[in-house]
C-alpha positions in Angstrom: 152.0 126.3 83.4 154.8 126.0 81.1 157.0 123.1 80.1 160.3 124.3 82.0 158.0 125.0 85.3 156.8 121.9 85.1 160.1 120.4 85.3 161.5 122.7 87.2 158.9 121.8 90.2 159.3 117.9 89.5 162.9 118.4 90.1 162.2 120.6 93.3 160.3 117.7 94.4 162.2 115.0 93.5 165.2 116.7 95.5 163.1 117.3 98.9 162.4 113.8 98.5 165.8 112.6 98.3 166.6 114.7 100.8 163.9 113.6 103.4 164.5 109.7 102.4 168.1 110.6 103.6 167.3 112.5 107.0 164.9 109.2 107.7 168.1 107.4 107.7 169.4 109.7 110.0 166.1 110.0 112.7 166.6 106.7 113.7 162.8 105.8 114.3 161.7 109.2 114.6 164.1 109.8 117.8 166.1 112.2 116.7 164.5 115.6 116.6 166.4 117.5 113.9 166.7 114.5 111.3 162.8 114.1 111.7 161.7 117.7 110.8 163.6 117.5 107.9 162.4 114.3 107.1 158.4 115.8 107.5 159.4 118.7 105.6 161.4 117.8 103.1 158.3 115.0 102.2 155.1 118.1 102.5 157.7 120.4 100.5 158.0 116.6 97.8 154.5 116.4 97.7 153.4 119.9 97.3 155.8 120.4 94.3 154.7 117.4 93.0 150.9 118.4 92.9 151.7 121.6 91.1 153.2 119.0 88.6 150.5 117.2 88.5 148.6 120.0 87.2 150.2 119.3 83.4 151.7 116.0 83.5 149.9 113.4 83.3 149.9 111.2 86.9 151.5 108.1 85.7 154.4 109.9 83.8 155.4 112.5 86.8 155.2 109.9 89.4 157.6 107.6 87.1 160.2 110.1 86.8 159.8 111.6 90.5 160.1 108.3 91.4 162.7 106.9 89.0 164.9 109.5 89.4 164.5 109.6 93.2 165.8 105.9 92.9 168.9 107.3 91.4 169.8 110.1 93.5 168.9 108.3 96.7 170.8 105.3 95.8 173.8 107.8 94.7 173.6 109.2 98.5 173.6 105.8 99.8 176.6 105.2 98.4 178.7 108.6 98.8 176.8 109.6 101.8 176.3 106.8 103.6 179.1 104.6 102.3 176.5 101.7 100.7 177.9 99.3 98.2 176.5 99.4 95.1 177.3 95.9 93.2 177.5 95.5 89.1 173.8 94.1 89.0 172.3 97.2 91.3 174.3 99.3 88.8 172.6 98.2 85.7 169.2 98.0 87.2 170.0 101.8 87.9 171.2 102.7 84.5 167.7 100.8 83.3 165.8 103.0 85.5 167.8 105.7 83.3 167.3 104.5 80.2 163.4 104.3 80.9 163.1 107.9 82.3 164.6 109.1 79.1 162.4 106.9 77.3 159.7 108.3 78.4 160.8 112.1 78.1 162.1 112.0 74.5 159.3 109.1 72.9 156.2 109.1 74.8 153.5 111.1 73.2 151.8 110.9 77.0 154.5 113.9 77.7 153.8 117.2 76.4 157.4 118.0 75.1 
């Protein structure tokens, strides 16, 4: 598989994940019919991407960025979405979750670039 497939899955998955974190919010235990299939969904369609990752990154760097990046977006739904407060501390722990994803991408030599 290719570098840009790669990615492009990881972002898939990342993105079904965001998007089933978010319909949890809105299944409210599991109550709520629609909100729950896309929340069991969203998660097989996360995890299935993620294993076809898996098959050229290494474990420890796709599950950083699938989940440091999923940090991100989820918190940035939080706030638009959902109307969450984000304060100047949980911004900078944010933008250090950032600055380590790219990190990795651009300097590790555990990433096939």
């Amino acid at each position: 598989m290719n570098g840009a497939l790669t990615y492009l899955y990881l972002g898939i998955a990342i993105v079904a994940e965001v998007i089933a974190t978010s319909a949890l919010k809105g299944s409210e235990n599991f109550s709520r019919l629609l909100p729950s299939l896309v929340t069991i969904v969203g998660y097989a369609i996360a995890f299935w991407f993620l294993s076809l990752t898996l098959r050229t990154l290494p474990t420890g760097i796709a599950y950083a960025i699938w989940s440091g990046v999923g940090i991100v977006l989820i918190a940035t739904v939080g706030w638009v979405w959902f109307k969450q407060a984000l304060d100047v501390p949980a911004l900078i722990g944010l933008g250090l979750i950032i600055s380590g994803v790219v990190v990795v991408n651009v300097f590790s030599k555990s990433v096939s670039h």
